[in-house]
N, C-alpha and C positions, 0 to 999 in steps of 0.2 A: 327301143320302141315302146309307148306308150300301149295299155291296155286298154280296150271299152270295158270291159267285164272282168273281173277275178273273182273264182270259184271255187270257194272251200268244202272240201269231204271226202268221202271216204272213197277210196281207189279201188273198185272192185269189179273183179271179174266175170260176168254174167255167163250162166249156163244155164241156155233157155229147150224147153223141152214141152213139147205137146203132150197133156197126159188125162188120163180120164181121174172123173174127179174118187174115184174110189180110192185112188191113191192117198188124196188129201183125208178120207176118213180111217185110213190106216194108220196115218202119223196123227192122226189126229188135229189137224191143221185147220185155222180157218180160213176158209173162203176169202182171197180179195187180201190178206193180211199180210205182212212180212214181220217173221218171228227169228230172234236169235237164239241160233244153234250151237252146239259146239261141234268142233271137229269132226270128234267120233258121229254126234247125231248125223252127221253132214254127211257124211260117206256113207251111210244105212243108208239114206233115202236115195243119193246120189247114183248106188248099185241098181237101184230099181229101175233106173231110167232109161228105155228101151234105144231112143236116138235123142240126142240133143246139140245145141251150134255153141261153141265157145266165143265170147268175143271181151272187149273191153266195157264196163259200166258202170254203176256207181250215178248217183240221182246227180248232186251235181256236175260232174263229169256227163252226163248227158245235154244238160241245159248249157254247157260249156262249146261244146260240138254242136250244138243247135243254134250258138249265134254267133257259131264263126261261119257254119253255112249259108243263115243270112247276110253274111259280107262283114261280119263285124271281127275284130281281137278281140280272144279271151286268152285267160291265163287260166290252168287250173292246178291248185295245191292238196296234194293230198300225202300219203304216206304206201309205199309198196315192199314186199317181200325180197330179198335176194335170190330170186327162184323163175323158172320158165312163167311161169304166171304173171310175174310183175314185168317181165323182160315184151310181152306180150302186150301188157297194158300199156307202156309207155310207148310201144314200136305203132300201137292201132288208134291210141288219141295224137301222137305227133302226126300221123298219116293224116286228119281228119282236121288239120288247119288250127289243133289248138296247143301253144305251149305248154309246156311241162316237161321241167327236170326232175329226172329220179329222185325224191327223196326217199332211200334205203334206211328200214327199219333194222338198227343194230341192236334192239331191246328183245333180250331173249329168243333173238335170231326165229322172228316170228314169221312164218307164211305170208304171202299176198290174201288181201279176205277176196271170198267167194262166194259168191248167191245165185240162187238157184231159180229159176223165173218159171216155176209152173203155170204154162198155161191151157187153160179148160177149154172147153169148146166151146164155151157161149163168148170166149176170148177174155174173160176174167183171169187176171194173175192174183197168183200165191205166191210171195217169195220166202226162202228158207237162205237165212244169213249167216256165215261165219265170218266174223269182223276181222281177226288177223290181224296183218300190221299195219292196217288202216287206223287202228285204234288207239296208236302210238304218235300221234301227231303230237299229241301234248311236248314229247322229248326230243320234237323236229326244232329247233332254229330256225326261221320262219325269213327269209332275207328282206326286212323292211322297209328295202329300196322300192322292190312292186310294187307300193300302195303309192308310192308317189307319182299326183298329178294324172289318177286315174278316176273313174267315173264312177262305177257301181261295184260294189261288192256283194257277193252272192252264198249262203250259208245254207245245208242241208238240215232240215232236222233231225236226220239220224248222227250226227258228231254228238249228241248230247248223250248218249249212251255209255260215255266211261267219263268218268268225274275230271280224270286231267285232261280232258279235252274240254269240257267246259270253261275251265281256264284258257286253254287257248283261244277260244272265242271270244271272249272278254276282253284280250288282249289286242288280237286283231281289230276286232270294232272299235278299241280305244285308238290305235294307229288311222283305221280308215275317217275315225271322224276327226282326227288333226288335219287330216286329209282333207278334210271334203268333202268326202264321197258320199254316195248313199249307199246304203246298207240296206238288203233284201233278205227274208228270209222265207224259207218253205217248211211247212207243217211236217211234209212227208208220208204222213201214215197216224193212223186215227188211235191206234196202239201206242206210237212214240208219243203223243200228247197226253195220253195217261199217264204212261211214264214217266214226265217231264210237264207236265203242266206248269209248277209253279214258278220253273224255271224259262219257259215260253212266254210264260206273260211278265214277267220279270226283265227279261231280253226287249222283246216287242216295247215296250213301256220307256227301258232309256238309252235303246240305241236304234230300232228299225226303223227305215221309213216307206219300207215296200213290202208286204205280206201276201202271200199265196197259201190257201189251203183250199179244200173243198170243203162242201157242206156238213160233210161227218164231222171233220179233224173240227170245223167249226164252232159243232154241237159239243164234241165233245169238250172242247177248252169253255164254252160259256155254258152247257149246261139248257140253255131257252130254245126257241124255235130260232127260224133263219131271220125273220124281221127282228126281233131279239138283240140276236148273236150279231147281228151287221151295227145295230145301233152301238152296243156296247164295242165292237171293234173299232167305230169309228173316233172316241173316246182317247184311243193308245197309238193307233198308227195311223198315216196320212193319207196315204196310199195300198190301196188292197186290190184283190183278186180272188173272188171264190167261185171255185172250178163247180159245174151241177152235171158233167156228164152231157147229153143227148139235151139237157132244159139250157147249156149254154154256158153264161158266167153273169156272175154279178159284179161291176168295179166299181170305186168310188178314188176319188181323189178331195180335194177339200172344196172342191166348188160343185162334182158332180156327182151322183152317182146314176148308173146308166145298165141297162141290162144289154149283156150280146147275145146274137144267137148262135147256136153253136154250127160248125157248118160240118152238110153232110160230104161224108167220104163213101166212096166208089163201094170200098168192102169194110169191116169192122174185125180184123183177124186177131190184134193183139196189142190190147192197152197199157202197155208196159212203154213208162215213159209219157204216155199224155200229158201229163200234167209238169213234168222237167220240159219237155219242148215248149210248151205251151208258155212256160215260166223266161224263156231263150225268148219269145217273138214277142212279148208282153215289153221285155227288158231293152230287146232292142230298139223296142219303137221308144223307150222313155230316153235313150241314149241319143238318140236323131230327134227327140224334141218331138215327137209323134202328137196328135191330138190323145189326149186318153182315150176316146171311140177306139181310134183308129191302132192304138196299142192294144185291147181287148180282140178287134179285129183280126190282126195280125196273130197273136195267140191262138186265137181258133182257127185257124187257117194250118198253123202251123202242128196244132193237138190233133186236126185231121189230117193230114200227111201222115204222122208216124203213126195212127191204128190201122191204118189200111195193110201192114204188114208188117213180121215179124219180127221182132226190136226193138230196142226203146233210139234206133240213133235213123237220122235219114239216109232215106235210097234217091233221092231229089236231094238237088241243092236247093234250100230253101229258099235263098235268094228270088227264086220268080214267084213265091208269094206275093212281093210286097208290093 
């Protein structure tokens, strides 16, 4: 069977945990940011944590489960541990209507990675990341058959984080565009574009043709204000999405650019994942030929469902969105 969507990134484990923020200035952490840890750092902050939910996550893996909610196939690729953790992940994303075969990390017999979703009380997340054998994609064999005769393909920007995995993405987008298909990507975090900038606009330039960041990851890759930062965006990709939070979204396509408003939710507990969901109802309506309105629409519809509560994955089938 054919795929709407395939979802490249890193396979990881979420342990989400409510915490005051005095914590974050113990580790020193900043606010809103996801930083990579090692092992050891992981488990220091990991002891402190008085209650927390384990579940399956990982940004695209999120945005994966968010459009198979809306009624759509996805597939998602990533790389897991030989360990209760990986056995986990793949038993809670098969549950949640989206494929994925185990691809088991044999390189240095690495752990499943694991992030830690600090969240504050104004509902601001901190994440604290151990990559693990997510990181190992590079040394996966990738079965080339799934890209055939499928629609969109979808890229995290935290895979840019270890050099042979850049390579893989290179590789992949050369396969999807024999293909076809269109090619999406996500900023991810305002950190990972500093780290990667030249290799973001490098990417973006001669293979995306669908871009999601917010206004930070925005600033930070061009540097200007947001009238700016959109002009020169429009420049490199066709298609965009920039997330503003409570002020909504701004999209543009080559004919439109249009403002949405963002829509309000019931409660605001926990913004972990807005913007991966948001990325899932944005994707599906470009999949079903959606009016671009009506794909921004759908997006915020769908970035308000998952703050109302704990998690970056739906407690609604998102299907009655649309």
């Amino acid at each position: 069977m054919n795929n709407d969507l395939i979802c490249v990134g890193n396979a990881i484990i979420d342990i989400v945990s409510t915490i005051d923020d005095k914590l974050l200035n113990e580790f020193e952490l900043v606010k809103g940011s996801m930083k990579i840890v090692s092992h050891e750092d992981f488990n220091l902050i990991f002891e402190k944590l008085k209650k927390y939910k384990v579940i399956s996550g990982g940004s695209a893996a999120n945005t994966a489960v968010g459009f198979s909610s809306l009624g759509g196939i996805s597939q998602f690729v990533g790389q897991i541990g030989n360990d209760e953790f990986g056995k986990l992940f793949q038993k809670d994303i098969n549950s949640q209507g989206v494929k994925f075969k185990a691809n088991i990390s044999k390189k240095d017999k690495l752990p499943s990675s694991k992030s830690m979703v600090l969240v504050s009380k104004d509902a601001e997340r901190t994440m604290c990341t151990f990559l693990g054998a997510s990181t190992s994609l590079g040394h996966n064999l990738i079965d080339q058959t799934i890209f055939d005769k499928n629609k969109i393909l979808y890229l995290e920007g935290y895979l840019f984080d270890k050099a042979e995995t850049k390579n893989k993405i290179k590789e992949i987008c050369n396969i999807s565009k024999i293909n076809n298909m269109k090619i999406s990507l996500s900023l991810s975090d305002v950190f990972c574009v500093e780290r990667h900038k030249e290799d973001f606009l490098n990417l973006i330039e001669n293979y995306v043709d669908i871009l999601f960041a917010n206004e930070n990851e925005l600033e930070t890759l061009f540097s200007e204000d947001l009238k700016k930062n959109i002009f020169n965006l429009k420049k490199i990709v066709k298609i965009a999405a920039i997330t503003m939070g409570e002020s909504g979204s701004i999209i543009f396509d080559d004919n439109d650019t249009l403002k949405i408003e963002s829509v309000k939710s019931s409660s605001v507990l926990d913004t972990t994942g807005a913007g991966d969901i948001y990325a899932a109802g944005f994707l599906f309506g470009i999949s079903r030929n959606f009016s671009l309105r009506d794909c921004g629409i759908l997006g915020s519809k769908c970035a308000s469902s998952i703050i109302s509560h704990y998690g970056a994955r739906p407690k609604i089938k998102l299907k009655g969105l649309i």
